[in-house]
N, CA, C and O of each residue as an XYZ file, in Angstrom:
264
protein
N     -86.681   -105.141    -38.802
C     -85.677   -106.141    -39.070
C     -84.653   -105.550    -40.025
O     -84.860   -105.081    -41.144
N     -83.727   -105.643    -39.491
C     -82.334   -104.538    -40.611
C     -81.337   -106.025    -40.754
O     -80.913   -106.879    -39.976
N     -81.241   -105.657    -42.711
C     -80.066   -106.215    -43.309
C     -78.966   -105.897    -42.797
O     -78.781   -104.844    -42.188
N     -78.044   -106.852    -43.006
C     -76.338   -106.272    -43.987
C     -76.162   -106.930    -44.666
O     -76.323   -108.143    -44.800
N     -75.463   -105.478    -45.673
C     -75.425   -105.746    -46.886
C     -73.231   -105.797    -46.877
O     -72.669   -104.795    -46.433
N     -72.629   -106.618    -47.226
C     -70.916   -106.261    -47.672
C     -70.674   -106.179    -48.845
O     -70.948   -107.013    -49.708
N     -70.073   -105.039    -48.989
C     -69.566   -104.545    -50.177
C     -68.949   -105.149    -51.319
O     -69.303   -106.310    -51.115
N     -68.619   -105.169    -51.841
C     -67.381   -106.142    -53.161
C     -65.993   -106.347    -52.539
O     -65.277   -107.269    -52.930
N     -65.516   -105.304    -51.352
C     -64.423   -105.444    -50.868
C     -64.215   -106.378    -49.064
O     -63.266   -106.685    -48.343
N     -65.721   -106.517    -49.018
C     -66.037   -106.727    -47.799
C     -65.356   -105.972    -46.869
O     -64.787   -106.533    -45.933
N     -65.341   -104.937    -46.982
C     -64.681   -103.988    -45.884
C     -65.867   -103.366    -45.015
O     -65.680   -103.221    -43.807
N     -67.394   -102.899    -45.739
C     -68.133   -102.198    -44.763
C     -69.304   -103.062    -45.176
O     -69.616   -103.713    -46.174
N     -70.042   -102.679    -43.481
C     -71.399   -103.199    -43.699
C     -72.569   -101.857    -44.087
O     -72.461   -100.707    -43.663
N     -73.591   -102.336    -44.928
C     -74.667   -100.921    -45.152
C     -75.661   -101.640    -44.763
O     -76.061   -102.552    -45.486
N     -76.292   -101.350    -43.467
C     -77.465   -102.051    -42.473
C     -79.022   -101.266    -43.391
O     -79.070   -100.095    -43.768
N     -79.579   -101.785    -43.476
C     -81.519   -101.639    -44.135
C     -82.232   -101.627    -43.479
O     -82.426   -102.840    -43.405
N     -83.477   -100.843    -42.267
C     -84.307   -101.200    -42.148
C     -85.552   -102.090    -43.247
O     -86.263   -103.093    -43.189
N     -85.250   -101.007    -44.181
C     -86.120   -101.590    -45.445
C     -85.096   -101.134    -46.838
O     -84.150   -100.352    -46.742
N     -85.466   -101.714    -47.930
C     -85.121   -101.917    -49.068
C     -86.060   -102.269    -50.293
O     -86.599   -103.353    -50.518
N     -86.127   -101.192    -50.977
C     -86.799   -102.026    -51.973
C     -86.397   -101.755    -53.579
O     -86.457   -100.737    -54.269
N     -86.122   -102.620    -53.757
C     -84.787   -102.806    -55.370
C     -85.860   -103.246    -56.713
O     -86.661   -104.176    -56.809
N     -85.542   -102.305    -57.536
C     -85.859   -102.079    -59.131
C     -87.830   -102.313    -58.898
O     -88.424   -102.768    -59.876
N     -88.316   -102.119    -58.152
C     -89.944   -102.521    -58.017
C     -90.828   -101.954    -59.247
O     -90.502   -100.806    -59.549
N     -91.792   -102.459    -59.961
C     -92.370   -101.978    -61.284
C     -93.926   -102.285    -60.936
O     -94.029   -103.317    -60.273
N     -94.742   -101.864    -61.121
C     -96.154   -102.070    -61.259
C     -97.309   -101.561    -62.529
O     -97.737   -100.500    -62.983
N     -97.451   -102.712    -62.709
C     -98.695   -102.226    -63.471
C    -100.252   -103.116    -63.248
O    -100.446   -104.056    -62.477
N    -101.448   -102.330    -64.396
C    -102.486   -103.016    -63.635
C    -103.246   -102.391    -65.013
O    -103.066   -101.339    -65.627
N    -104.208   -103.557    -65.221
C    -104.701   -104.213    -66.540
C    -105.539   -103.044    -66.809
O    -106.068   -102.458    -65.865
N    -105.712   -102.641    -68.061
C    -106.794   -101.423    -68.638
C    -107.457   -102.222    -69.505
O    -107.448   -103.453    -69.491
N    -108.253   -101.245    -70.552
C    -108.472   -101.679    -72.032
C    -107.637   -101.621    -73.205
O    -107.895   -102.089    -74.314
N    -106.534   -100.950    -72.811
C    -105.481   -100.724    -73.891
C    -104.101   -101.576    -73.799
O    -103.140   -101.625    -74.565
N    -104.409   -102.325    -72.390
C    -103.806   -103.363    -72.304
C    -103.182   -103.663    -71.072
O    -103.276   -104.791    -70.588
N    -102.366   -102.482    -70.359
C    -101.709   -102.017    -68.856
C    -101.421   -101.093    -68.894
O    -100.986   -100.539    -69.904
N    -101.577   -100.529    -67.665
C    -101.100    -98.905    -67.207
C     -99.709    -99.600    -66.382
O     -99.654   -100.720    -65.874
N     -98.917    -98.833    -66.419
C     -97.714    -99.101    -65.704
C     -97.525    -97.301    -64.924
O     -97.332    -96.163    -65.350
N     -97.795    -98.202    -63.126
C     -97.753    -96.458    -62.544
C     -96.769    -96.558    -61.655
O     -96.701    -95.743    -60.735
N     -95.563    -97.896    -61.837
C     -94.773    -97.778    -60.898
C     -93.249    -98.150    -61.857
O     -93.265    -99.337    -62.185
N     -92.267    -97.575    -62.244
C     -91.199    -98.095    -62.812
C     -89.771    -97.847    -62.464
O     -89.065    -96.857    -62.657
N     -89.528    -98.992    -61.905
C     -88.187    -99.253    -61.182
C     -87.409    -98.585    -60.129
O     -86.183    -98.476    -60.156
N     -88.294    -98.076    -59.058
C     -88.481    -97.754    -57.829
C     -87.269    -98.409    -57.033
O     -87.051    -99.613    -57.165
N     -86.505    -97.641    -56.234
C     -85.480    -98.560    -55.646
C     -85.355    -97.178    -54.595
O     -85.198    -95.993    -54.887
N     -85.520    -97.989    -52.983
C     -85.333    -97.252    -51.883
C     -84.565    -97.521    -50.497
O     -85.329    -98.176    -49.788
N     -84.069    -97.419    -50.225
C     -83.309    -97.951    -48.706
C     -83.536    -96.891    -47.510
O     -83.366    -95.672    -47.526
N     -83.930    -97.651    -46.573
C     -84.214    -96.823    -45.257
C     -83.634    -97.416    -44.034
O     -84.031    -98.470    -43.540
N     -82.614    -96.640    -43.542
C     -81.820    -97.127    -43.114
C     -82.311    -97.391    -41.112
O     -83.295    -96.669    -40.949
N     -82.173    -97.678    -40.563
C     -83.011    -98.149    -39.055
C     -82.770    -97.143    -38.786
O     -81.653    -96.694    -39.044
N     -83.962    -96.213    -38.006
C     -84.326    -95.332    -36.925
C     -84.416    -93.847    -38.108
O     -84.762    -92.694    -37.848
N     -83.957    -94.447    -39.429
C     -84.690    -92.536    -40.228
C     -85.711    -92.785    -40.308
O     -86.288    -93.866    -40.186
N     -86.215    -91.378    -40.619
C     -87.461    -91.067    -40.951
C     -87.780    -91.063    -42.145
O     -86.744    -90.681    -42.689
N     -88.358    -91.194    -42.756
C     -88.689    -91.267    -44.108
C     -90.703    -90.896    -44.733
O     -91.809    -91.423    -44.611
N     -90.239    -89.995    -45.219
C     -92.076    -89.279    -45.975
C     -92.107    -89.354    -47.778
O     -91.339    -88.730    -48.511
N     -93.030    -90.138    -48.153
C     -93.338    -90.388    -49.406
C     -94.338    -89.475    -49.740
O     -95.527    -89.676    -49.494
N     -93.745    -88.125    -50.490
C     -95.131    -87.407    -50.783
C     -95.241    -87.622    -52.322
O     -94.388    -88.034    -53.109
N     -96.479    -87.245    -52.525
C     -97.009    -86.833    -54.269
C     -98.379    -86.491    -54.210
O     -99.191    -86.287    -53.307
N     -98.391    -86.490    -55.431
C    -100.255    -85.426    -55.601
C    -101.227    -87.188    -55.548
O    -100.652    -88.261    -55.361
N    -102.328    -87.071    -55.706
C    -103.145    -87.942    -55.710
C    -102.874    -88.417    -56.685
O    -102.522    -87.851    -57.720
N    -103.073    -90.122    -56.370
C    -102.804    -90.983    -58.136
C    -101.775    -91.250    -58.226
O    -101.731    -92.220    -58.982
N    -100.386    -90.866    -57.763
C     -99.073    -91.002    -58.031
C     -98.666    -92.278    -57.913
O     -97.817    -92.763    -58.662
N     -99.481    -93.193    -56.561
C     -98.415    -94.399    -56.722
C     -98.103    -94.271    -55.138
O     -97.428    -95.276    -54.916
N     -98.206    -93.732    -54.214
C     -97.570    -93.704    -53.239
C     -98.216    -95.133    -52.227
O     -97.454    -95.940    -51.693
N     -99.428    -95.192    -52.148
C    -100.204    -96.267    -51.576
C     -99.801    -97.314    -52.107
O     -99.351    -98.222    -51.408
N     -99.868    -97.397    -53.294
C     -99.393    -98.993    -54.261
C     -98.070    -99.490    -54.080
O     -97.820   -100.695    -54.086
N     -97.023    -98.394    -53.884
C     -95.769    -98.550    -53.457
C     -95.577    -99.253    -51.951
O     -94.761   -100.064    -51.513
N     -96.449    -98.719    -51.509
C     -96.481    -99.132    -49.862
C     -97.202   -100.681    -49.697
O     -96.639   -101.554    -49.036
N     -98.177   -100.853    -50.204
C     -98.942   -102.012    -50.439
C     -98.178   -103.307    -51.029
O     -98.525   -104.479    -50.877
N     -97.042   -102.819    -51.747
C     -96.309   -103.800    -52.742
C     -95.638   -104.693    -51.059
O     -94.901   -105.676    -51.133
């Protein structure tokens, strides 16, 4: 399902398959919260491809899960 988005001038459209704006995560410890996601912002535009790599632990699953 793809957005549009118009500009301030409304002159162009910027179509989204996906979007995901300022996203933050955290998740409760003993020291109070771990925060393993901070302010994440992505756009994928219909028909790219797109690969989320990192080492283990990074956040990449939780990002996807959100």
């Amino acid at each position: 399902m793809a957005t549009a988005l118009i500009n301030a001038e409304n002159t162009t459209a910027v179509r989204s398959a996906v979007r995901i704006e300022h996203v933050s995560k955290s998740f409760p410890d003993q020291a109070g919260s771990q925060l393993v996601l901070d302010d994440i912002s992505l756009d994928v535009a219909p028909g790219e491809f797109v690969t989320i790599l990192g080492a283990s632990g990074c956040g990449k699953s939780t990002l996807l899960n959100l």
